[in-house]
C-alpha positions as CSV (number, residue, x, y, z in Angstrom):
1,X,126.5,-40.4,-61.2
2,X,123.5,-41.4,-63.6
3,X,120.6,-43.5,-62.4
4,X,117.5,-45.8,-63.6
5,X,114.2,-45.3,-62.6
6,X,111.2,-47.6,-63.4
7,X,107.8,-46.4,-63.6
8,X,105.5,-48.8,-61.6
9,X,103.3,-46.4,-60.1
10,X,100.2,-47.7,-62.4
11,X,97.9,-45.4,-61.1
12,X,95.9,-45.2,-64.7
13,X,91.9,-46.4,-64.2
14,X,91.5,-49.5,-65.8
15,X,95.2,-50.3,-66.5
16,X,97.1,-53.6,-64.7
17,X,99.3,-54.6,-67.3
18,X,102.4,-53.8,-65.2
19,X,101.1,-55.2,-61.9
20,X,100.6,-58.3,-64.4
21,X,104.6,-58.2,-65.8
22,X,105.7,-57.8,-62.2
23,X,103.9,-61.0,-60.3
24,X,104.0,-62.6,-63.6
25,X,108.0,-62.8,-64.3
26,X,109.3,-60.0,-62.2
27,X,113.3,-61.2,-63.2
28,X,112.5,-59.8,-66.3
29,X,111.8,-56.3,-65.2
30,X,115.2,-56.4,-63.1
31,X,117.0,-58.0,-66.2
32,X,115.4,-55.1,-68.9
33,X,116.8,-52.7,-66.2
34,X,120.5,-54.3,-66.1
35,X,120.9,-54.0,-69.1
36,X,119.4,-50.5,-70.0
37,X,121.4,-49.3,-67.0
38,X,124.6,-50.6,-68.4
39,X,123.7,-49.1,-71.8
40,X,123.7,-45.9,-70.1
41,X,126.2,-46.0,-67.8
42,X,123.8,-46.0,-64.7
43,X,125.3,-47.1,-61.2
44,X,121.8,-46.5,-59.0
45,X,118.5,-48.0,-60.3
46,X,115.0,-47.4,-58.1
47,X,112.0,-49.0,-58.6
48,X,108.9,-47.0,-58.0
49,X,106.2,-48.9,-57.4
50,X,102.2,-48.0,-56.8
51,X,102.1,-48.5,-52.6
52,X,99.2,-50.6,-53.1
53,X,100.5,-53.2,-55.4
54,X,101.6,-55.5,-51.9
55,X,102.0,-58.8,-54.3
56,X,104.3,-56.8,-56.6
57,X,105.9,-55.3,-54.3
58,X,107.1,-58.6,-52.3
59,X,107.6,-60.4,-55.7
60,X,110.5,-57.5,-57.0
61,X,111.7,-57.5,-53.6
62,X,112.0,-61.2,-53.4
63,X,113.5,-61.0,-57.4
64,X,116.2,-58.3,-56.1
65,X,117.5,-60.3,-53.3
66,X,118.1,-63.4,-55.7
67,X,120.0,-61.0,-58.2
68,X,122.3,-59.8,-55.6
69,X,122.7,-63.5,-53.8
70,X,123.7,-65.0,-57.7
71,X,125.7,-62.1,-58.7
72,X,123.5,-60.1,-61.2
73,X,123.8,-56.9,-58.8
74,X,126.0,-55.2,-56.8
75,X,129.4,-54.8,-57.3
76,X,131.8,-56.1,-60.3
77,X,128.3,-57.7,-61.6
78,X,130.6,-60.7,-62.9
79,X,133.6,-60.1,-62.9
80,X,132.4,-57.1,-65.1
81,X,134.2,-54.4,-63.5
82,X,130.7,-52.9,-63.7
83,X,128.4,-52.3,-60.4
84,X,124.5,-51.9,-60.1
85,X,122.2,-51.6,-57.3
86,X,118.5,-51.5,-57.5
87,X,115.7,-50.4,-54.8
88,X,112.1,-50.2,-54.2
89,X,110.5,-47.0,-53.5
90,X,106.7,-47.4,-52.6
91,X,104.2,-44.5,-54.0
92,X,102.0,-42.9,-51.7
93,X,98.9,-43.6,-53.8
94,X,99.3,-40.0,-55.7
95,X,98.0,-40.5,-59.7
96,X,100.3,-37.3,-60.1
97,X,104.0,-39.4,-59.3
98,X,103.1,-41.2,-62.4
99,X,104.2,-38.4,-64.4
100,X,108.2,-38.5,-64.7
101,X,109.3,-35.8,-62.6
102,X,106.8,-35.9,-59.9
103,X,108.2,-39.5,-59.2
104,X,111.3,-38.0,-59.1
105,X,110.0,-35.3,-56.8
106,X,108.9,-38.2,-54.5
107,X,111.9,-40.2,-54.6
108,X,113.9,-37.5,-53.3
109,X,111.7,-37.3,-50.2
110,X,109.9,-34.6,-51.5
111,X,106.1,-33.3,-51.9
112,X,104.8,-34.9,-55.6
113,X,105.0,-31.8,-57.4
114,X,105.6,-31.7,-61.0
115,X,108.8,-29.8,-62.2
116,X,108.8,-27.1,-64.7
117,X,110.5,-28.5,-68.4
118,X,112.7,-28.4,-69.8
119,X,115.8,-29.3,-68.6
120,X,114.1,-32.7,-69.3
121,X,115.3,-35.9,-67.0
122,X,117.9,-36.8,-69.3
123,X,119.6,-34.1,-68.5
124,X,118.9,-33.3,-65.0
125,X,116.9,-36.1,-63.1
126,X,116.8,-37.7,-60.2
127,X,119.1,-35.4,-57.9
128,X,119.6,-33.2,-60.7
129,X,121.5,-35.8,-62.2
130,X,120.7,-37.5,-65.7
131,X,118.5,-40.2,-65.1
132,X,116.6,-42.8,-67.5
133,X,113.0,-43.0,-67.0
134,X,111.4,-46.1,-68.4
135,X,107.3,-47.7,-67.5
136,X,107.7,-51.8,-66.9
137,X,106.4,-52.7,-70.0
138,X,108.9,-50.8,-72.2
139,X,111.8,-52.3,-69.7
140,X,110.7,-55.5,-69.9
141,X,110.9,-55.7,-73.3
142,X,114.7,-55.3,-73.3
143,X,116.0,-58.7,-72.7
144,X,113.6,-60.7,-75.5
145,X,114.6,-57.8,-77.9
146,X,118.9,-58.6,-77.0
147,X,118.1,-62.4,-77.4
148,X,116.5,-62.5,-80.5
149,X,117.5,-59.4,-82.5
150,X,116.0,-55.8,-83.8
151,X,114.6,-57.5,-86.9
152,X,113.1,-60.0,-84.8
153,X,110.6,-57.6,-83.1
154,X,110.3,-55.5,-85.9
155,X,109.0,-58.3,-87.6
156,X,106.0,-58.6,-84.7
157,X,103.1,-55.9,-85.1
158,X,103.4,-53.1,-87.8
159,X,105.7,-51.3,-89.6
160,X,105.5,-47.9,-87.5
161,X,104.4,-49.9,-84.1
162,X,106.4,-53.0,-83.7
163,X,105.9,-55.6,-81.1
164,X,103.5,-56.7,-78.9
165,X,101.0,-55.0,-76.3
166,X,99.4,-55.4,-73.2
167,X,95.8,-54.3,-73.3
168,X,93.4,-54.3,-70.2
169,X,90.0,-54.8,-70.7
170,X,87.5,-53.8,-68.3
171,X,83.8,-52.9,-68.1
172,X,80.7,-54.6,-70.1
173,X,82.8,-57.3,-70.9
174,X,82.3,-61.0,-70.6
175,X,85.9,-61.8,-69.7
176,X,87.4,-58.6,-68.4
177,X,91.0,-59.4,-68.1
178,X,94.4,-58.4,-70.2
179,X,95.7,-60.0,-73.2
180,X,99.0,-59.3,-74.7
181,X,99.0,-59.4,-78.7
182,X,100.8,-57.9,-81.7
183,X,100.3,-54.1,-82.1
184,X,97.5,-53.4,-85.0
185,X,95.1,-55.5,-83.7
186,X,91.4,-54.4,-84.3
187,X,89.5,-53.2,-81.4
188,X,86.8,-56.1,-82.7
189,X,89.0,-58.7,-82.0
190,X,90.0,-57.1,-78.1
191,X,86.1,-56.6,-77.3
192,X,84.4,-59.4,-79.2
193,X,87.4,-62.8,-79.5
194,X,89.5,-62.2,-76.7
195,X,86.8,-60.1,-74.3
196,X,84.0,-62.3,-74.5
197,X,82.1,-59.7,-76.1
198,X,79.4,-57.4,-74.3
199,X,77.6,-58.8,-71.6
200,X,74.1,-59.4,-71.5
201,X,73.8,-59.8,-75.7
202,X,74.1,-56.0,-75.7
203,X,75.3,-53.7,-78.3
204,X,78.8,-52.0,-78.1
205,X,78.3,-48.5,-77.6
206,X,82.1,-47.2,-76.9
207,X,85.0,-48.1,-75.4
208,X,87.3,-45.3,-73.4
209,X,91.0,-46.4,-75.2
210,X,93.7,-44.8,-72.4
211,X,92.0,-44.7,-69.1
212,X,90.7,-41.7,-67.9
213,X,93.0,-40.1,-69.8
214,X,91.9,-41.3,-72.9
215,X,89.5,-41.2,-75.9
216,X,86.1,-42.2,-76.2
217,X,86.1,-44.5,-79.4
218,X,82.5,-45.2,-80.6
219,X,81.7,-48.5,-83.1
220,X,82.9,-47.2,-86.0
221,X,86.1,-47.4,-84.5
222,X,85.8,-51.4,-84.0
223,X,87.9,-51.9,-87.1
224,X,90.5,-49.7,-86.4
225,X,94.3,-51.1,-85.7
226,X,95.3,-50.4,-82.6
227,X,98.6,-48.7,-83.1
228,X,100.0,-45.3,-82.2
229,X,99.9,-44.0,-85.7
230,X,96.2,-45.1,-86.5
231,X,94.9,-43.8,-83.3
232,X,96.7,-40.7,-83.8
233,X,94.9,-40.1,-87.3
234,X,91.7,-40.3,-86.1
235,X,92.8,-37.9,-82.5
236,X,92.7,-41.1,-80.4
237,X,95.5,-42.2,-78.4
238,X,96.1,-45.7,-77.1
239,X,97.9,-44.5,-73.7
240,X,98.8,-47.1,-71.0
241,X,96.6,-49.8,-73.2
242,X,93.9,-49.3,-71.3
243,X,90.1,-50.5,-73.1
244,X,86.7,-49.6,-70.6
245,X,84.3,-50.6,-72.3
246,X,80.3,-49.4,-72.6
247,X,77.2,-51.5,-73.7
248,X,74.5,-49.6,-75.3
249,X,72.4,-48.4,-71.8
250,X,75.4,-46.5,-70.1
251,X,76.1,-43.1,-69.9
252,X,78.5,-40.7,-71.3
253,X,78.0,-38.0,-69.2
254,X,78.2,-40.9,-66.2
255,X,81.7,-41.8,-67.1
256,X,82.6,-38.0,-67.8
257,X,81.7,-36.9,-64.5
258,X,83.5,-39.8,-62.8
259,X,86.9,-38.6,-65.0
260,X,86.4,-35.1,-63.9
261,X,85.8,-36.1,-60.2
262,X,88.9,-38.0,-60.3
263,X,91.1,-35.4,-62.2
264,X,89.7,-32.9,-59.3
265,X,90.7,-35.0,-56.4
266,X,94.2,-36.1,-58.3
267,X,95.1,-32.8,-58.7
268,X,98.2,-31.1,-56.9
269,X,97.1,-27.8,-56.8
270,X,100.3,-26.4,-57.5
271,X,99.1,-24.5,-60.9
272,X,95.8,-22.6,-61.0
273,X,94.9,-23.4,-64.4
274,X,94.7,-27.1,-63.1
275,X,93.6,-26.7,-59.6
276,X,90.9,-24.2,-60.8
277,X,90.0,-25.8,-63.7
278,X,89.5,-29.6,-63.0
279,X,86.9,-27.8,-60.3
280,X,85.3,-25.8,-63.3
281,X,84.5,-28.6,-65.2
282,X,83.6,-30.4,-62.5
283,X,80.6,-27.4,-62.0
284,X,80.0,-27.0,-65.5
285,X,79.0,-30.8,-66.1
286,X,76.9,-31.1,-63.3
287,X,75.3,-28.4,-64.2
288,X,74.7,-29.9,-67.8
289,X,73.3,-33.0,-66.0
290,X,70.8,-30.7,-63.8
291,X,69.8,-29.1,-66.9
292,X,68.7,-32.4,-68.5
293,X,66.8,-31.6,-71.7
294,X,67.1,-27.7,-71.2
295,X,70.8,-28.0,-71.9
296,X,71.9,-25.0,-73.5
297,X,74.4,-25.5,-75.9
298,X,76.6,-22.6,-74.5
299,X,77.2,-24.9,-71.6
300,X,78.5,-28.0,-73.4
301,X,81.0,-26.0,-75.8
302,X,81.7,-23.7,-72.5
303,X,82.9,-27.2,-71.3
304,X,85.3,-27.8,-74.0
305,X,86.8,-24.5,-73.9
306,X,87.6,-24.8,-70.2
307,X,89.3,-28.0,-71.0
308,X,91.5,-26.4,-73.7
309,X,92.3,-23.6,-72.0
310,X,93.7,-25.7,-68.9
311,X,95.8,-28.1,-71.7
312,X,97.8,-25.1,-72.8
313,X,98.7,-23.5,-69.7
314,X,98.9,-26.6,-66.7
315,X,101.9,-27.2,-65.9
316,X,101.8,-31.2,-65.9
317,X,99.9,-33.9,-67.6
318,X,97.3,-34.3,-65.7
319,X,95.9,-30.4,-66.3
320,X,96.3,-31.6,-69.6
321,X,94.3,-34.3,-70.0
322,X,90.0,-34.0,-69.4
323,X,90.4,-32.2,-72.9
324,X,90.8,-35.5,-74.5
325,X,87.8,-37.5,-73.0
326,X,85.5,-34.0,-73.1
327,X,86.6,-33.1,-76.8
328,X,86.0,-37.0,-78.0
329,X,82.7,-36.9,-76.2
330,X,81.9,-34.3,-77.6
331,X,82.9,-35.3,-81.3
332,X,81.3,-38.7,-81.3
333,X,78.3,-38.1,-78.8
334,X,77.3,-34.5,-78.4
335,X,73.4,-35.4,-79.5
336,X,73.4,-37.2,-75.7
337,X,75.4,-34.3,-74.0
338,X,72.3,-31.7,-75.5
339,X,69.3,-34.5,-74.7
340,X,70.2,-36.2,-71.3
341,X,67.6,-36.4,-69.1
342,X,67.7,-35.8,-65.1
């Protein structure tokens, strides 16, 4: 037995671009997972889909039980000799089931607790059995690219990063919203053409590329492709798509201490690195902010090493991930860190 899981549990802050996909055209999801299923020999497909998302959730449902009434699933899909089913499983509002195995975990009925890798999901999955894992955008994909070729999409976005992208754009925007555009796009043209620019007639100070799990990217960054590899290059990542963006007059350490408040309250507990540490950065920062301008250096870089220490040794993504927002905080913006005021 091999199955198909889709990863709809968007729990990323400031990312929508699935919810959009799946009350926009949800027969396309359903279609991307025929025909990956098919590719792999999967029988059982599941759905996984962030509990709150109700519209989404009644839209796939609604898509499903047209698929089965006109033949698309089931059994002998026509006349195929091939059968598929696929379900909705609702998440229970837990960031952590957005990580692979922990939505595995919970579609098994069990706690969301990450799994120890390797054997990877491939290999043993979804009742230890080798399962695809795939997000909605990445699914949805599928059909356009079988319609219209390889060279096709290639020929959309860069050489290294072909294709399109779904970027959501939130914060001191004019028209927060999401736009979908070629890969290599310049973060200009998200914030200032398609974003409305910053409210107000501010200035662009940053923009947090990846949700809380992201990179801070500051101006200089504005001309910058948006693409995996020149992101990479410069130790950004582009993540779920995700752009938060910050006029001149907000805080860094603001928006640090809401990430770290989250990744405390998202985290399982089941490692100590992670369920100790997202509550020692969590101390250390607020203690920086109390501080104000007597900010001892120690403190800040104290900080950072926390952070690295809990990305080698957590046992999932999400003890893995306040070193990236602290260490490009730190890189672009430390002169704030050492002068904040109370």
């Amino acid at each position: 037995m091999r199955y198909i899981v889709c990863n709809a549990d968007e729990g990323e802050p400031g990312t929508f671009k699935d919810r959009i996909i799946m009350e926009g055209d949800p027969h396309l999801l359903i279609e991307g997972m025929i025909i990956a299923a098919y590719a792999v020999g999967a029988k059982k497909g599941y759905i996984y889909i962030r509990g709150e998302y109700y519209k989404s959730v009644d839209m796939i449902r609604k898509a499903l039980e047209i698929a089965r009434e006109r033949g698309f699933l089931g059994d002998n899909i026509l006349d195929s000799g091939y059968s598929l089913d696929i379900v909705v499983k609702l998440g229970g509002g837990s960031y952590l089931c957005g990580e692979e195995f922990t939505l595995l975990e919970s579609i098994e009925g069990k706690r969301g607790y990450p799994r120890i890798k390797p054997p990877y999901p491939a290999e043993k999955g979804l009742f230890d059995m080798p399962t695809l894992v795939n997000n909605v955008e990445t699914l949805s994909h599928i059909p356009t690219i079988i319609l219209n070729g390889a060279e096709w999409y290639k020929s959309i976005g860069t050489n290294q990063s072909p294709g399109t992208k779904i970027f959501s754009i939130s914060g001191d925007v004019n028209n927060p919203g999401y736009f979908e555009v070629e890969m290599g796009v310049r973060l200009k043209e998200l914030v200032y053409n398609l974003a409305g620019g910053i409210k107000d007639n501010k200035k662009f100070k940053t923009a947090l590329i990846g949700g809380a799990a992201g990179t801070f990217a500051p101006e200089s960054f504005l001309d910058v492709s948006m693409d995996f590899e020149s992101l990479q290059e410069r130790d950004a990542v582009l993540g779920s798509g995700a752009i938060i963006v910050m006029a001149e007059d907000k805080s860094i350490l603001d928006m640090l201490h809401s990430i770290l408040r989250f990744f405390g309250h998202e985290s399982c507990g089941k490692c100590v690195p992670c369920r100790v540490g997202t509550r020692q950065l969590l101390i250390l920062l607020e203690k920086i902010i109390t501080d104000g301008h007597d900010n001892n250096s120690s403190d800040i870089d104290a900080l950072l090493e926390q952070a690295e220490l809990m990305a080698k040794t957590s046992l999932c993504p999400l003890g893995q991930s306040p070193v990236l927002p602290i260490k490009s905080a730190m890189r672009y913006f430390r002169n704030e860190l050492e002068q904040t005021t109370n």
